[in-house]
C-alpha positions as CSV (number, residue, x, y, z in Angstrom):
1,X,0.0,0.0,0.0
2,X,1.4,3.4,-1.1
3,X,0.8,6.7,-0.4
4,X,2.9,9.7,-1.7
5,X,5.5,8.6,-1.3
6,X,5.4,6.1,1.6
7,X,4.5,2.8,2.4
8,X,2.5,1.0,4.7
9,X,3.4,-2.4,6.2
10,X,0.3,-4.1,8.4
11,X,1.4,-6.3,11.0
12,X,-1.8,-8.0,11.9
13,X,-5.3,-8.2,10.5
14,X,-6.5,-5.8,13.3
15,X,-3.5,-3.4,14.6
16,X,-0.3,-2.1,13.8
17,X,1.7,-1.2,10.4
18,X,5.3,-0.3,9.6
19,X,5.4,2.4,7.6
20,X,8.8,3.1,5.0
21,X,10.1,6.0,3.5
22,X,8.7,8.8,5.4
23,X,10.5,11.8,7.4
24,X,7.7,12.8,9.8
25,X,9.6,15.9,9.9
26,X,8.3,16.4,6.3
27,X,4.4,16.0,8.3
28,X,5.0,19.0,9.9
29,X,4.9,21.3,7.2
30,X,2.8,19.2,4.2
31,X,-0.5,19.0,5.1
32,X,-1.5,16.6,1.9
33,X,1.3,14.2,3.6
34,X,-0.2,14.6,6.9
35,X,-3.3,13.4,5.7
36,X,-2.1,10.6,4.2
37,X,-0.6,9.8,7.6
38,X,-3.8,10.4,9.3
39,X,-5.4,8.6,7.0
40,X,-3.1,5.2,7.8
41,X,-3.4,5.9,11.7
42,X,-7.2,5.9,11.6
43,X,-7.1,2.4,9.7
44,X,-4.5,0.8,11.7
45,X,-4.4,2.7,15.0
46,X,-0.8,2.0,15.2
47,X,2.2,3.4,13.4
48,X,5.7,2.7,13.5
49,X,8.1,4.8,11.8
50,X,11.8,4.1,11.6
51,X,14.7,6.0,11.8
52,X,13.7,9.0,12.6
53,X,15.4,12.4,13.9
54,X,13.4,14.2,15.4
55,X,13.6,16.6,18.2
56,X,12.1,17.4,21.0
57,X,10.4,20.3,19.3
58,X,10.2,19.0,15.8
59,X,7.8,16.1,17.8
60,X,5.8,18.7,19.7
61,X,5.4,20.1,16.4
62,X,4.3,16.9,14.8
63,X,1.9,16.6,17.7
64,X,0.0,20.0,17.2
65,X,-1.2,18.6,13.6
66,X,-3.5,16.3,15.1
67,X,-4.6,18.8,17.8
68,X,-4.2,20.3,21.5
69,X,-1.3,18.5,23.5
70,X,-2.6,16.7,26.5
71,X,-0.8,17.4,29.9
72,X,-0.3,14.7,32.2
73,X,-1.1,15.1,35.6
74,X,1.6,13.9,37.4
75,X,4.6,12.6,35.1
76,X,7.8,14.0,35.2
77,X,8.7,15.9,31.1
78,X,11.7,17.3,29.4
79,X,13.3,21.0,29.0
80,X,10.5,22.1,31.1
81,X,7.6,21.3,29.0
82,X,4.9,19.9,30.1
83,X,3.4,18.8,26.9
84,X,6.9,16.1,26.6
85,X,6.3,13.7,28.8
86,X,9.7,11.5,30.1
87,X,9.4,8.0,30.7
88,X,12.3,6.3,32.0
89,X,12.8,2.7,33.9
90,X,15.8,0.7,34.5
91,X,17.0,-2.6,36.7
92,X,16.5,0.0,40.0
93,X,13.0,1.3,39.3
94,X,10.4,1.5,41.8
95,X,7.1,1.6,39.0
96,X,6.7,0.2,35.4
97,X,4.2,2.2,33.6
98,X,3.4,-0.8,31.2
99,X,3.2,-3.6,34.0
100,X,-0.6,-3.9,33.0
101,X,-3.0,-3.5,29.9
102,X,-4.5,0.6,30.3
103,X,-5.8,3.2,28.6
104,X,-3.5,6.3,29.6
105,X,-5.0,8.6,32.3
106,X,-8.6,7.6,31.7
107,X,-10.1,9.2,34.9
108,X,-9.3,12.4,33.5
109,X,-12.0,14.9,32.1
110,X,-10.3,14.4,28.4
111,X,-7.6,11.7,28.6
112,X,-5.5,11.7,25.5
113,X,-6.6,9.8,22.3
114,X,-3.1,8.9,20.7
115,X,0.4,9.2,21.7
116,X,3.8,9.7,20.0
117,X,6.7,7.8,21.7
118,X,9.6,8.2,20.7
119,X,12.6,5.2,21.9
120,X,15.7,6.8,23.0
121,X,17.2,3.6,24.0
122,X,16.2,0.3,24.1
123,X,17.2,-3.5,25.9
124,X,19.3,-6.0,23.8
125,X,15.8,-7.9,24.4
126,X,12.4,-7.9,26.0
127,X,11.2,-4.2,26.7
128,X,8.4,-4.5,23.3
129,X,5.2,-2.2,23.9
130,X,1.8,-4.3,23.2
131,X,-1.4,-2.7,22.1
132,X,-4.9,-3.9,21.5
133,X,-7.9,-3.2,19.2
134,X,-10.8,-2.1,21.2
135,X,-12.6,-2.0,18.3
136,X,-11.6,-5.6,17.2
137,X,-12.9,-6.7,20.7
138,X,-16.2,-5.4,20.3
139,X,-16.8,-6.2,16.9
140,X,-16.0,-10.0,17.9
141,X,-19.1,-10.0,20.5
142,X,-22.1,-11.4,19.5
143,X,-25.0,-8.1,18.9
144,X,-27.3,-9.1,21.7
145,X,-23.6,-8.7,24.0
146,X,-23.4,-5.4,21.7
147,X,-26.4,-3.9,23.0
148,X,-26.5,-4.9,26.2
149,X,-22.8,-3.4,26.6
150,X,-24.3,-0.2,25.0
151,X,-26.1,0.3,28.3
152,X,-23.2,-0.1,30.9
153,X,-21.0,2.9,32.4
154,X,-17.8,2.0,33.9
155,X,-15.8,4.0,36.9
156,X,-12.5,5.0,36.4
157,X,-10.2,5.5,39.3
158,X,-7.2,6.6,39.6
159,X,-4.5,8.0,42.2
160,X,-1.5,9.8,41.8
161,X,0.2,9.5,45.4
162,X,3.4,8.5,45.0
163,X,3.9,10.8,41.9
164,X,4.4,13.9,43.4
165,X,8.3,14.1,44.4
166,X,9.4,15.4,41.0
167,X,12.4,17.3,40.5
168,X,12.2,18.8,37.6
169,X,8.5,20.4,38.4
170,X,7.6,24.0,40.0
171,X,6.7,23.9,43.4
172,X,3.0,24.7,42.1
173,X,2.7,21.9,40.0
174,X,3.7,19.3,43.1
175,X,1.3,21.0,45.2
176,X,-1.3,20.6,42.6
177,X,-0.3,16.7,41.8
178,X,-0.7,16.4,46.3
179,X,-4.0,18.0,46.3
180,X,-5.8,16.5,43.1
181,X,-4.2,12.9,43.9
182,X,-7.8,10.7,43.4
183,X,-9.3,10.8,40.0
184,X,-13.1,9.1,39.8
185,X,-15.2,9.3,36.6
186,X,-17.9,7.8,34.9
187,X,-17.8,6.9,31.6
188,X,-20.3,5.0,28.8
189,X,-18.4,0.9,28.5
190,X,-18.7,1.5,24.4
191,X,-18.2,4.7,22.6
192,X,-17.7,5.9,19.0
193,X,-14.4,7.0,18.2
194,X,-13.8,11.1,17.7
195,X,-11.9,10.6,15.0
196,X,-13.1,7.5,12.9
197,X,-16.4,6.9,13.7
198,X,-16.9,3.1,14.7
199,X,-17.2,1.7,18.3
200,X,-14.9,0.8,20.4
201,X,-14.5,-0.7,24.2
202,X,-14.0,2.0,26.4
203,X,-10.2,0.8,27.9
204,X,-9.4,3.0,24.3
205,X,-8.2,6.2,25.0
206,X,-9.5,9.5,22.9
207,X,-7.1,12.6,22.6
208,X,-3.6,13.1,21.2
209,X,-0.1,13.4,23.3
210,X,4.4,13.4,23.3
211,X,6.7,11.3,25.3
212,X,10.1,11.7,26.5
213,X,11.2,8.0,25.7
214,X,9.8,11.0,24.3
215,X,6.0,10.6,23.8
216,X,3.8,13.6,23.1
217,X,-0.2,13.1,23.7
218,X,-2.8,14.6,21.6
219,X,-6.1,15.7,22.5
220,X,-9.0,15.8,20.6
């Protein structure tokens, strides 16, 4: 599959595709290339690109095309930017953010609907990131499960104690991480997606962001 001047790889029959040939740098500024991008991400929900140079600002950049950057609550970011969020864990860390399947902050009024993570270094093995289809979940139950799903709210928790000794933030922002530590919300079990219409399980996330492994969240 081509496009401009690019082409996509799918990986499975639900998720995930490689995609050759493209500078995202290049997204930044072409907005017909962007598109096509877009275009590829809304089909297979996940996009590897690589070999790519990009800089912290380049990636903010590349970010702002698909819309507002989300702010994490609590994570610690890079070159004081809240918008680049830093994930970092070796053989002496405390917490593994990907210990469990989760959708990213999703006790937050908007959590983020996509993320761009960018791998700084990586283990001689082990370390992958998994994802799943929401959408391929839900469209593998039988309609009577369908409906009766459609009815259903689930209640997201979540606490940020623990998260609030951070060096690199303002005295401000530690006080606010203290104060707003438990996060409760209500959400529908199935939603439509805001960007490409069909239903999904509601463990999916739905606004953009950018990560300091970097990964830079999007809203919507």
């Amino acid at each position: 599959m081509t496009g401009l001047t690019c082409k996509v790889e799918p990986l499975t029959p639900t998720i995930g595709a490689i995609v050759h040939d493209l500078d995202l740098r290049d997204v930044v500024q072409d907005d017909q290339l962007f598109a096509v991008v877009h275009d590829h991400w809304i089909r297979h929900q996940v996009l590897f690109f690589r070999d790519q140079a990009l800089s912290a600002t380049e990636q903010l950049a590349l970010g702002e095309r698909f819309g507002p950057l989300h702010i994490h609550p609590a994570a610690p970011y890079v070159d004081d930017n809240p918008a680049l969020m830093q994930i970092h864990a070796d053989a002496d860390s405390q917490r593994n953010n990907g210990e469990v399947w989760h959708s990213d902050v999703s006790a937050d009024a908007e959590p983020p609907m996509a993320s761009i993570l960018k791998i700084h270094q990586l283990p001689a093995s082990g370390g992958d990131t998994l994802w799943a289809s929401m959408y391929a979940v839900y469209e593998s139950l039988s309609e009577e499960v369908q409906e009766w799903l459609l009815d259903l709210t689930a209640t997201h928790h979540m606490s940020y104690t623990g998260f609030t000794v951070i060096t690199n933030r303002s005295v401000s922002r530690r006080w606010l991480c203290t104060r707003s530590s438990e996060r409760i919300r209500s959400r529908a079990s199935v939603r439509c997606s805001s960007t490409g219409g069909s239903r999904e399980g509601s463990m999916n996330s739905v606004l953009p962001r950018v990560m300091w492994c970097w990964r830079c969240c999007l809203t919507r």
